[in-house]
N, C-alpha and C positions, 0 to 999 in steps of 0.2 A: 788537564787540558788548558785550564787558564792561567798555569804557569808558561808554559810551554808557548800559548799565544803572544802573554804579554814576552817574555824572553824574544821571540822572532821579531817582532815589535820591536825591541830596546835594538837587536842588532840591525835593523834597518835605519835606526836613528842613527846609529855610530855611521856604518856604511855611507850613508846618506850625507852625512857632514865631513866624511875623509873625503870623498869623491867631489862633492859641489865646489870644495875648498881648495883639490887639487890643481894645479898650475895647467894640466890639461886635460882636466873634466869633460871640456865639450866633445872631444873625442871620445870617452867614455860614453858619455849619452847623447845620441843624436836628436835632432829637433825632432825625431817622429816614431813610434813605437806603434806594433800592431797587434791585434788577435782577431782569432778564429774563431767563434763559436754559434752555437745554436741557436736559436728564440722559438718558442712558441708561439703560435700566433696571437693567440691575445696578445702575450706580454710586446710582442711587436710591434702588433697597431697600436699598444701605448706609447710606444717606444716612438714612433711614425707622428703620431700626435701632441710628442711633448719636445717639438724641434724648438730651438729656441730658450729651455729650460735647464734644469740643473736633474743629472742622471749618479746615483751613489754605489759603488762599489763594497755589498755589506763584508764581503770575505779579501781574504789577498788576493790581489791581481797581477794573475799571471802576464806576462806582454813579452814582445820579442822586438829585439831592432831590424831583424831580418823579415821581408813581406812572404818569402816563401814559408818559413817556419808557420806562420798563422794561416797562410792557403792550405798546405799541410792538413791542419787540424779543421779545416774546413771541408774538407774531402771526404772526410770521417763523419760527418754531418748532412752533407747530400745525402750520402745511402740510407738516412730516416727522415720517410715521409712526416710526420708528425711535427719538424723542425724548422726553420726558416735559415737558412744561412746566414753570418751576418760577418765583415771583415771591417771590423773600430780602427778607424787611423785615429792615432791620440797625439796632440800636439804637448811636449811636456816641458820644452828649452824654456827657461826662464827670461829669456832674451825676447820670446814672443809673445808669453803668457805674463807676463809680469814674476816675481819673487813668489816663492810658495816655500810653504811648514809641512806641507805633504810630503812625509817620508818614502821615497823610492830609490832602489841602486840596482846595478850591474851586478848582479850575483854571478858570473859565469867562473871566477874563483872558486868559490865555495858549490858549487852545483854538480851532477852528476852528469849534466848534458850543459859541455861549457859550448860546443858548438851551436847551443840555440841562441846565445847572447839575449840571456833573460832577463828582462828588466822586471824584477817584483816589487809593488806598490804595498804598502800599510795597509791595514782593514778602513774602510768606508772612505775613501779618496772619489772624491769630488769632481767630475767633469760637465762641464756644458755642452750639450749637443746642440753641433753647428752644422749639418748637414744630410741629409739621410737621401742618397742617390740606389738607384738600382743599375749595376753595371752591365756593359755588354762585351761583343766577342767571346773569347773561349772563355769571359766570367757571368756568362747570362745566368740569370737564378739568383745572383750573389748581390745582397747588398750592400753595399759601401757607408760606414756612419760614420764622420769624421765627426772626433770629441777635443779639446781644449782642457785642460787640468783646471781647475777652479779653485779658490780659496779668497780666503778671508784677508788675504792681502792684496789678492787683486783686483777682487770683484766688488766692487760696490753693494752691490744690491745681493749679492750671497751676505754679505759682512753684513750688512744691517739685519737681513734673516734671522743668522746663527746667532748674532747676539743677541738679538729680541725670545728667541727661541730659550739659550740660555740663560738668562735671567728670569724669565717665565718655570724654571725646573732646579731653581734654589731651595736648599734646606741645612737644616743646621747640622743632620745624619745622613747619612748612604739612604738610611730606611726611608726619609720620606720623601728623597728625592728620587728612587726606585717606586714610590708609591705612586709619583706622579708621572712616570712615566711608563707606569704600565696603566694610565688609566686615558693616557692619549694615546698607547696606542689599543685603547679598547679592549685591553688584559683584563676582562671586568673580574672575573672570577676567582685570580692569582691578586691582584689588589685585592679584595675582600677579605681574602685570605690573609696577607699579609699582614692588615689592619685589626683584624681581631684578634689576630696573636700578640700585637703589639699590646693593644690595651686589656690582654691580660697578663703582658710582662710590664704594664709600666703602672704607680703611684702616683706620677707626678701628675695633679691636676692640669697644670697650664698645658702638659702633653695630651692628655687624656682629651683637653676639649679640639685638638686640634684632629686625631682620630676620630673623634667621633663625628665631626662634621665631616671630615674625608671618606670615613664609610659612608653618613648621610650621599653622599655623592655618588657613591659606588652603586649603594642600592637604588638611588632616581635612576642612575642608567641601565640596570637591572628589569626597572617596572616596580622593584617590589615602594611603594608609591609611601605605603602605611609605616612601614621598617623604616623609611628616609627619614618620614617626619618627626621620628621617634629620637632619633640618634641627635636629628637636627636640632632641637629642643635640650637636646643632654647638652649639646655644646654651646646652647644658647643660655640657658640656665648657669654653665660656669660663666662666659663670659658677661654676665651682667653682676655678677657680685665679683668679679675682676677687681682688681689695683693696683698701678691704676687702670682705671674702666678704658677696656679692647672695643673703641666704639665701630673702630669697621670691619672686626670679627662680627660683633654684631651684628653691623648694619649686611655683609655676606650672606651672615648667616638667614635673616629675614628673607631676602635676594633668592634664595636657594629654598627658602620654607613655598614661598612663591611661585617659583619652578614645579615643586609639586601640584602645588593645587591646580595649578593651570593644567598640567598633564592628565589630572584625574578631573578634571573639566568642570571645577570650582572655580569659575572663573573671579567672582565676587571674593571670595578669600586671598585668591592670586593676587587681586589687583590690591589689596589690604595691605599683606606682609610687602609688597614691591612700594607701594607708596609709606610703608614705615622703612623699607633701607632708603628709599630716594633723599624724604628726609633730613635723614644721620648724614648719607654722605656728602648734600650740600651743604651742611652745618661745620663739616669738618676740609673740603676740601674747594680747589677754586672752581669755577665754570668750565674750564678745558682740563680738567684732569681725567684721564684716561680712565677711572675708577668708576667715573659714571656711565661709561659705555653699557656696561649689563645692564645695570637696572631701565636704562632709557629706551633700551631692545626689548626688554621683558616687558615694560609696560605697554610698549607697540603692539607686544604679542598680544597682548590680552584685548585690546583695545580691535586688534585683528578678529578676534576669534567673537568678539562680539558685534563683528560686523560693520563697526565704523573704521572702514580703510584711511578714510583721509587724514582721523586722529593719529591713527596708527604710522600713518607715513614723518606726523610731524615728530614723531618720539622716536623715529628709526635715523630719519637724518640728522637729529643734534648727536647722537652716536656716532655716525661716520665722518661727521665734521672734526667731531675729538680726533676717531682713529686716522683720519687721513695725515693730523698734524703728529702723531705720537707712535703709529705701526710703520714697517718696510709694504713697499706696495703688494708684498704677496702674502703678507699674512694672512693664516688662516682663519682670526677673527673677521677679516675686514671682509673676508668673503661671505661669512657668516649673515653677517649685519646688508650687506647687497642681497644675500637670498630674502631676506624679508622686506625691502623694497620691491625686489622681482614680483614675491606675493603679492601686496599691499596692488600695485598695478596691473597684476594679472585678475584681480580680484575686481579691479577698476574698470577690466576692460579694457585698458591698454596694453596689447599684448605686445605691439611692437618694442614699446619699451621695459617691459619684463624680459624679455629675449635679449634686449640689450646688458640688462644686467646679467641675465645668466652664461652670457658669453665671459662676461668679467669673473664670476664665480669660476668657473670651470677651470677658465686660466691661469688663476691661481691653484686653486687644488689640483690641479696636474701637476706643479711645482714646488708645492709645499707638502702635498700628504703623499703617503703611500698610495701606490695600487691599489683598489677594491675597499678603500675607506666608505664609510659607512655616511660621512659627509658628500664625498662625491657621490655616492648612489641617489642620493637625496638631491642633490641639482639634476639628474641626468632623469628621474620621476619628475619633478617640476617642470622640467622644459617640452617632458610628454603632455604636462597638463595644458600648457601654452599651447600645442599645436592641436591636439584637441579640442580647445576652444574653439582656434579658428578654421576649426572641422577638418585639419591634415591627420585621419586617423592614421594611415599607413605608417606617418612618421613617427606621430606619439606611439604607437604600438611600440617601433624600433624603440624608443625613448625610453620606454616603461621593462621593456623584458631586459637591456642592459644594464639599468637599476636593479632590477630583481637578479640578475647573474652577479652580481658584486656585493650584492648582502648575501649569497647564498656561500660567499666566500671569505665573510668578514663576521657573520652573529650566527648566533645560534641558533636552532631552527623555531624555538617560539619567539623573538624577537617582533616587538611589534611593531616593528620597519619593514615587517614582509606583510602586515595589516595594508600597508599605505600600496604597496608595490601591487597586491591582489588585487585589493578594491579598484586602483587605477585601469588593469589589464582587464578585469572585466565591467568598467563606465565603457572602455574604449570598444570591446568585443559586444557591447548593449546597443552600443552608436552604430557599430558597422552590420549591424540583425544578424550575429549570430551569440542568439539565446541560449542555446545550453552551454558554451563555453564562458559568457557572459554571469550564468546561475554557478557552474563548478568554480568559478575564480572566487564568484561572492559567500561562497559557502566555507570558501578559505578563508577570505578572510573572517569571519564569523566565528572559526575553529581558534581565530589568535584572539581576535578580541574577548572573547569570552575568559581566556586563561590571563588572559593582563590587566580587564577592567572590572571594577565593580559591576554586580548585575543590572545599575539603570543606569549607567553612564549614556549619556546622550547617541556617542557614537555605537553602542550596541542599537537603540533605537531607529537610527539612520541605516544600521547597516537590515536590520526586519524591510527597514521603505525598500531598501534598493531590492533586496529578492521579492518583495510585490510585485516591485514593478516589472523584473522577467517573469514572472509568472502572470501578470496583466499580462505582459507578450505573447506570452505561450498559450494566454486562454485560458488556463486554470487557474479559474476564478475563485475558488473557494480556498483554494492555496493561499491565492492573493491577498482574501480579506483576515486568513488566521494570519499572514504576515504583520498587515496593516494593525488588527487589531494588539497584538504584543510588542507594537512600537507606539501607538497609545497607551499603555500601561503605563510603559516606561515616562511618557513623555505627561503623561497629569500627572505624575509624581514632581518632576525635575522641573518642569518649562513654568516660566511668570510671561506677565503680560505683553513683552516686546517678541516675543515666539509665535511662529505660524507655522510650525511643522503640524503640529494638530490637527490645525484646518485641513491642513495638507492629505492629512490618511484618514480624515471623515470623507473630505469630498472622493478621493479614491475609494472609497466603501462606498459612497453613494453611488458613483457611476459602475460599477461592480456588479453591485444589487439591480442596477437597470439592465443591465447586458443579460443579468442572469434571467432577468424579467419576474422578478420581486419589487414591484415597483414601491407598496408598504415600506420597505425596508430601507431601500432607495430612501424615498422621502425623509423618513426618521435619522438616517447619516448627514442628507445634504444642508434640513433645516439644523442641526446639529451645527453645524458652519456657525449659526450665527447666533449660538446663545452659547458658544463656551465660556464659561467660567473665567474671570477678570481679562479677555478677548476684547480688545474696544470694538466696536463695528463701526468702522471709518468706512461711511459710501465715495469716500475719494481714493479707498485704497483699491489697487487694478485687481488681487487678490481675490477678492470679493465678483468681480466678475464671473469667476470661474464656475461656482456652487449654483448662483442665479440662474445660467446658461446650460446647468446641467437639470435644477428643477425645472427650467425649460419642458426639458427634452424628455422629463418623466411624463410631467404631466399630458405633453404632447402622447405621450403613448399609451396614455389613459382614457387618450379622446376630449381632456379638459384644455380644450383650445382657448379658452379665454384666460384661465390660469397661467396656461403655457405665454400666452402673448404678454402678459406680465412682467412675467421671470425675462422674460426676452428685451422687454422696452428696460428691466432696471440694469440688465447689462451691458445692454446699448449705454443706456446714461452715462455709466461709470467709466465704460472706456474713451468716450466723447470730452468726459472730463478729465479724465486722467492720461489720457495716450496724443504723441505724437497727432498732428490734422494732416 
């Protein structure tokens, strides 16, 4: 088959340069070509939604210079419901579009049906869509998409894409520039593959260290977290007895040991190996070198996840200041690096300006990845989070189930990008009171976290709070506190003194215990608040309010009214000092 492909290929090349070269070519090919075909509805509203973008042809394309031939095969199309009709005007004269390397000819010579006057296109020919109308009269139903041929000689902003693209997928063999592209497009499993066949066909060390950090890569996007570190360290280990010394293999490779630990929610190690590449690489390269972009993301990340946004914002923007002067505006780093400002402000509370960047995201990733990338799922979940904030559940719901439809088309089913998509669908189904769909979402995710994290990773701990708290909804109480109580396990293990989830599911035991009218028990959770272990008890933090207000309302039920009025004047104090007048 892939002689055969490339063979049709080489004669469209011939073709293609008798004809452009011929003295009266443009009678051979008219300024407009059309087809007939189908779409499915998704692929349509992508289609609908990406006006203005770059649209790729993966197989040969078929086309006609006649509009009846492509109505025709349109006809054939109506009688399946299941289809959308769609009729591409393609503009392909060179006289409009600018000069194009895009192999296309007149095949009606060589063809079996010279009467359709076939114009066949090369494999992944490039058009911009300029138009997407729904026509009427005797063409209602039918929609009309007028396309423009695209290339690297005409277009500006394709041209800078494809090169940035192609140089980002250099190697010195087939093999590892197949290794890198099947790992953008999420081939996790066929890379892995590849990779360990290699280094057990190759001797060469200098080779050996660069597989092993490519599986290290393979397996982070895997989950498998332990295998990463493992590999990552083999290739760290050759390149520091290197000569001469591979200082930003290296410094990569630190980069990437960091990646890890932050995923398995080491935050303090993360932030370790990311400040040993930072480093290296300012040691070796100038202030605006595009090499610092990751590590200057990574360190935002962490600096995120530990809850200082605004640090986080400043290590995300000296990143996009690099990539604005060194990417095409649609690359798909640059969008990357805007999703974590989107957070950082969503995280701030500014949602209007989170929104504004995820508008930026989006519009690139409509134009630079595939369908149902695993990237864009990921903005189309975050901009559900945005509007849930600001309480549009009906919207984030929409936000969140078409995130989870596009991972359910791009990973495989324990993927713990369907953790993020669950836990989302049922915050949002908590928000809007209905609790059993709210508990079945959270149980899913639970079923993924469990297979992908270590047993006390924080987020298994968070994900116990959230099924308390629908079972607080639900009333079942005792449900509630063996929640709470197995995300305290986890969390006196892991949490140091800047952590208040703690606090968090004592006091939820304690008001539990009072619902249930144990007030003993009550008491023993709520004073529990204020003697955990290396816990500061800052009476300016609002925190603290909450447990005070609750021994309240025990004691109040015990009839110890003067205790109860207590608890009540030191809640009062603390919001008086701490809240808004």
């Amino acid at each position: 088959m892939g002689f055969f492909i490339r063979d049709l290929h080489q004669d469209l090349v011939k073709l293609h340069g008798q004809q452009q070269s011929s003295p009266d070519h443009n009678t051979l090919t008219s300024s407009f070509v059309y087809r007939g075909q189908g779409l499915s509805e998704e692929n349509f509203s992508k289609l609908k939604n990406s006006v203005g973008g770059l649209m790729s042809f993966n197989n040969f394309l078929s086309t006609s210079q006649q509009q009846q031939v492509a109505l025709e095969f349109i006809q054939q199309v109506r009688a399946k419901a299941d289809k959308i009709p769609v009729f591409f005007v393609m503009t392909i004269n060179p006289a409009i579009t600018g000069p194009t390397t895009t192999p296309f000819a007149l095949i009606d010579q060589v063809s079996c049906f010279e009467a359709e006057r076939e114009i066949l296109f090369s494999m992944n020919s490039v058009f911009r869509i300029d138009e997407i109308k729904e026509m009427d009269g005797t063409n209602q139903g039918l929609w009309q998409v007028k396309l423009a041929l695209s290339n690297s000689d005409s277009d500006p902003s394709f041209a800078a894409l494809i090169n940035c693209l192609r140089a980002e997928n250099t190697g010195s063999t087939g093999w590892t520039r197949l290794g890198q592209v099947l790992i953008k497009l999420g081939k996790y499993d066929k890379a892995e593959e590849l990779y360990r066949t290699l280094i057990e066909n190759t001797t060469d060390e200098k080779w050996n260290a660069h597989y092993y950090y490519m599986l290290g890569l393979v397996l982070y996007s895997q989950s498998e977290y332990q295998k990463a570190i493992s590999f990552y360290v083999k290739a760290v280990e050759i390149f520091q007895k290197s000569d001469p010394p591979r200082y930003y293999d290296l410094a990569t490779a630190y980069n990437n040991i960091g990646l890890v630990y932050c995923s398995a929610g080491d935050y303090q190690k993360a932030l370790a190996f990311y400040e040993k590449a930072l480093e290296i690489k300012q040691q070796i390269f100038s202030s605006n070198d595009p090499r610092l972009t990751s590590t200057y993301n990574n360190i935002g990340l962490v600096y995120s996840n530990l809850a200082n946004y605004m640090q986080a914002l400043v290590f995300y923007e000296k990143s996009v200041e690099i990539q604005k002067i060194s990417l095409p505006a649609y690359h798909p780093d640059l969008a990357k690096s805007y999703n974590c400002i989107a957070v950082a402000y969503l995280k701030l509370g500014q949602f209007t300006k989170s929104l504004e960047y995820y508008d930026k995201i989006v519009d690139i990733q409509k134009k630079s990845l595939p369908p149902n990338h695993p990237d864009t799922a990921s903005s189309y979940n975050n901009m559900g989070e945005v509007y849930k904030h600001m309480g549009d559940y009906v919207k984030a719901l929409s936000y969140y189930e078409q995130a989870l439809e596009m991972r359910q088309k791009s990973l495989s089913p324990n993927d713990p990008n369907f953790a993020f998509s669950y836990n989302s669908i049922a915050e949002v189904y908590l928000a809007m009171g209905d609790h059993s769909k709210s508990l079945s979402f959270f149980e899913k995710t639970m079923e993924i976290k469990k297979k992908c994290l270590p047993s006390n990773h924080p987020d298994i701990a968070a994900g116990y709070i959230n099924m308390g708290n629908v079972y607080c909804c639900k009333s079942e109480y005792s449900t509630a506190i063996s929640c709470f109580e197995k995300a305290i396990e986890i969390q006196e293990e892991m949490l140091t003194s800047d952590h208040y989830n703690l606090v968090s599911c004592y006091y939820n035991i304690g008001v539990l215990y009072h619902n249930m009218g144990n007030y003993p028990a009550a008491l023993s959770s709520l004073k529990y608040c204020f003697e955990i272990q290396n816990m500061p008890l800052d009476t300016d933090n609002p925190m603290y309010a909450y447990p005070y207000h609750a021994l309240g309302k025990v004691y109040q039920s015990m009839n110890d009214y003067t205790t109860a009025l207590d608890c009540y004047q030191k809640t009062l104090d603390i919001r008086e000092r701490t809240l808004p007048s």
